[in-house]
NUTOR-59359 format. One record per residue (C-alpha): residue number from 1; x, y negated, z negated. Coordinates in steps of 0.02 Angstrom, whole numbers, always signed. Example, Ala and Ser with C-alpha at 12.3 -4.5 7.8 and 13.67 -1.06 7.14 Angstrom:
BEGIN
1,+615,+225,-390
2,+684,+53,-357
***
This chain:
BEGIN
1,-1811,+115,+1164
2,-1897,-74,+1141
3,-1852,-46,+949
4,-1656,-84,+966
5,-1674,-237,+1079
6,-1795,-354,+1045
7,-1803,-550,+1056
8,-1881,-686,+957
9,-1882,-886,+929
10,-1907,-977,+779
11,-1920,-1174,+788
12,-1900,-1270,+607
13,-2020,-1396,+549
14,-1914,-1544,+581
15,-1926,-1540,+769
16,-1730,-1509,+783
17,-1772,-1349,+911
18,-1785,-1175,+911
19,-1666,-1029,+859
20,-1689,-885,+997
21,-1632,-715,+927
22,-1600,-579,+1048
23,-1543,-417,+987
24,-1438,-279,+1084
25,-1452,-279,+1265
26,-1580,-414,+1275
27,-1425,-541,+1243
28,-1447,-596,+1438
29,-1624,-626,+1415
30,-1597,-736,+1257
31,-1443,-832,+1341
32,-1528,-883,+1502
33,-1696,-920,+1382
34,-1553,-1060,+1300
35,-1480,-1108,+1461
36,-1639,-1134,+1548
37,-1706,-1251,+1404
38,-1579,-1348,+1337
39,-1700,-1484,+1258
40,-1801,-1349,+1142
41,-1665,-1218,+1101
42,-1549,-1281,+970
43,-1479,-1121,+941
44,-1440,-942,+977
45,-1410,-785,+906
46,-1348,-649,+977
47,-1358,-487,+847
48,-1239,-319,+904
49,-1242,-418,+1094
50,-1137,-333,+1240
51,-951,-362,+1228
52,-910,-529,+1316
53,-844,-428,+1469
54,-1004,-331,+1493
55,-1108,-500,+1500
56,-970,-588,+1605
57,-961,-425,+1729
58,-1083,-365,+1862
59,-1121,-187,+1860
60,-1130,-142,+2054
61,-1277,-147,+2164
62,-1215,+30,+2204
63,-1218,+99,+2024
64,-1387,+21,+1983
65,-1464,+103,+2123
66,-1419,+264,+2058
67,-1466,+236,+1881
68,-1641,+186,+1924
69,-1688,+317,+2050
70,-1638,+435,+1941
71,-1733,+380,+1793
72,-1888,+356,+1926
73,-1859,+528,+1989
74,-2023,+632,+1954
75,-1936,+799,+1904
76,-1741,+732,+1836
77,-1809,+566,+1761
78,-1948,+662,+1686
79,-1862,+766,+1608
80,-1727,+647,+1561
81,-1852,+564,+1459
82,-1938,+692,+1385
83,-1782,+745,+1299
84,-1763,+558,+1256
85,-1921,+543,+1182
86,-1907,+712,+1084
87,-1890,+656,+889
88,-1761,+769,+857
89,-1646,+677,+987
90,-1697,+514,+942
91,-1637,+539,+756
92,-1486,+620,+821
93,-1431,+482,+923
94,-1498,+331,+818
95,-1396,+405,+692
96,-1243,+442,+794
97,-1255,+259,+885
98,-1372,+138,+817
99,-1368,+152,+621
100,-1215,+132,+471
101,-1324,+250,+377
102,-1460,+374,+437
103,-1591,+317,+519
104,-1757,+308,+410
105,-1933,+400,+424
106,-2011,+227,+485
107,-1900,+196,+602
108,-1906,+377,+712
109,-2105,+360,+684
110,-2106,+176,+775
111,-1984,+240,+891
112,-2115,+387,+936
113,-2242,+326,+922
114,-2206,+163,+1064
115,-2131,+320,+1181
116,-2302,+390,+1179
117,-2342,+245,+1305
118,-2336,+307,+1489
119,-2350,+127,+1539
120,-2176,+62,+1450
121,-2080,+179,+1521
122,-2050,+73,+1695
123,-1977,-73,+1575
124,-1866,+34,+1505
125,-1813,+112,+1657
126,-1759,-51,+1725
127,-1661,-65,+1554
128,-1579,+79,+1548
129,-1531,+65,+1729
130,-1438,-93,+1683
131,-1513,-207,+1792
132,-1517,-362,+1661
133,-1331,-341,+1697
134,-1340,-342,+1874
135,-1250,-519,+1896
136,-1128,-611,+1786
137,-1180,-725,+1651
138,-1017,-826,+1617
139,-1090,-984,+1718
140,-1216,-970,+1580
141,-1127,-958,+1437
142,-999,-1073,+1485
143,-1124,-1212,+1487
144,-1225,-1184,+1351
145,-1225,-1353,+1266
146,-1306,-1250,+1094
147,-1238,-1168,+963
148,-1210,-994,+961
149,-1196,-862,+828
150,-1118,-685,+858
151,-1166,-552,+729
152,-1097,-379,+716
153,-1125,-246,+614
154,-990,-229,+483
155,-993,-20,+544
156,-996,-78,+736
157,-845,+1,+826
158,-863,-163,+963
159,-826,-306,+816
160,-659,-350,+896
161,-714,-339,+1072
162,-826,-477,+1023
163,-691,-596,+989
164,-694,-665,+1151
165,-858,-754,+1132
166,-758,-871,+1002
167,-598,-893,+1131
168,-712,-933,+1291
169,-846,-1018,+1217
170,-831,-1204,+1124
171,-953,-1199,+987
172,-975,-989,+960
173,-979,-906,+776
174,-929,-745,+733
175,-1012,-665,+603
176,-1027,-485,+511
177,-1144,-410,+386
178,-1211,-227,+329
179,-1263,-117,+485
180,-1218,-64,+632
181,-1303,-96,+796
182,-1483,-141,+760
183,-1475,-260,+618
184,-1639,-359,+610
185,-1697,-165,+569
186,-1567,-111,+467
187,-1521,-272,+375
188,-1670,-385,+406
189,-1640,-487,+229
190,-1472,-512,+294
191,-1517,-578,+453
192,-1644,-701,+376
193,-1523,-766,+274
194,-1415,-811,+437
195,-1580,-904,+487
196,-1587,-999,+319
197,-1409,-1037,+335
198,-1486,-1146,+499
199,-1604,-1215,+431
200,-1757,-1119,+498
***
């Protein structure tokens, strides 16, 4: 769902460039957003990101294939996301992947309520089928002249499988604070304070 990956830019008053945030599986987006405009991104931040081997690793052609027609299939995909949509299983597995704690009233109601559009679903289908991982991204990241800033969920099982973002890339922070996997939800006063801590 569009609620545990989002993206966003913030550009301080001084004209020093923009912070790009990209949360979850949007981390591609936000890194080639950086690498593609190197003269107005200062920064980014990557919040509960892939490991550094997903981004770096292709999934094959092969594999997408099969994860999109089945999510496009009228009777399989259907149902597929009918039981996805269903509140019950959202809370279920928000709580079992994407929060520390359980997952609050607001947050299944947003969830629902954005799954109620037939019209999203075809974005989300290209998501889920993975194909924003479709190529490697090390080129990218490797030449990234910006800074960027790694944060984890203190309860995120993939903390040290983030590590090698610090040993492959020259100016990369690692950071942790309360959450799990969708912080800017769960712990949005402690991801602004990462911002202020930038300057934005």
């Amino acid at each position: 769902q569009s609620n545990q990956n989002n993206g966003s830019s913030n550009c301080n008053g001084d004209g020093a460039g923009c912070l790009v945030i990209a949360q979850g599986g949007l981390a591609p987006v936000g890194i080639m957003l950086a690498h593609r405009n190197p003269l107005h991104v200062q920064n980014l931040m990557l919040t509960s990101p892939p490991t550094y081997d997903e981004i770096t690793t292709p999934i094959p052609e092969s594999e997408l294939r099969t994860n999109y027609d089945f999510l496009r299939s009228p009777i399989l995909g259907n149902l597929a996301f009918a039981a996805l949509e269903n509140r019950a299983i959202i809370e279920f597995f928000s709580n079992l992947f994407l929060f520390d704690d359980d997952c609050d009233e607001e947050w299944l109601d947003e969830t629902e309520r954005e799954s109620r559009y037939v019209e999203a679903r075809t974005p989300v289908q290209v998501f889920n089928a993975g194909l924003l991982q479709h190529r490697s991204l090390e080129g990218e990241l490797k030449e990234l002249v910006q800074s960027v800033w790694v944060v984890s969920g203190e309860g995120d099982k993939r903390v040290l499988d983030r590590q090698m973002y610090r040993d492959e890339l020259d100016k990369c922070t690692l950071t942790s604070i309360g959450g799990c996997n969708v912080l800017p939800w769960e712990n949005a006063a402690g991801v602004v304070e990462l911002i202020k801590k930038l300057g934005y």
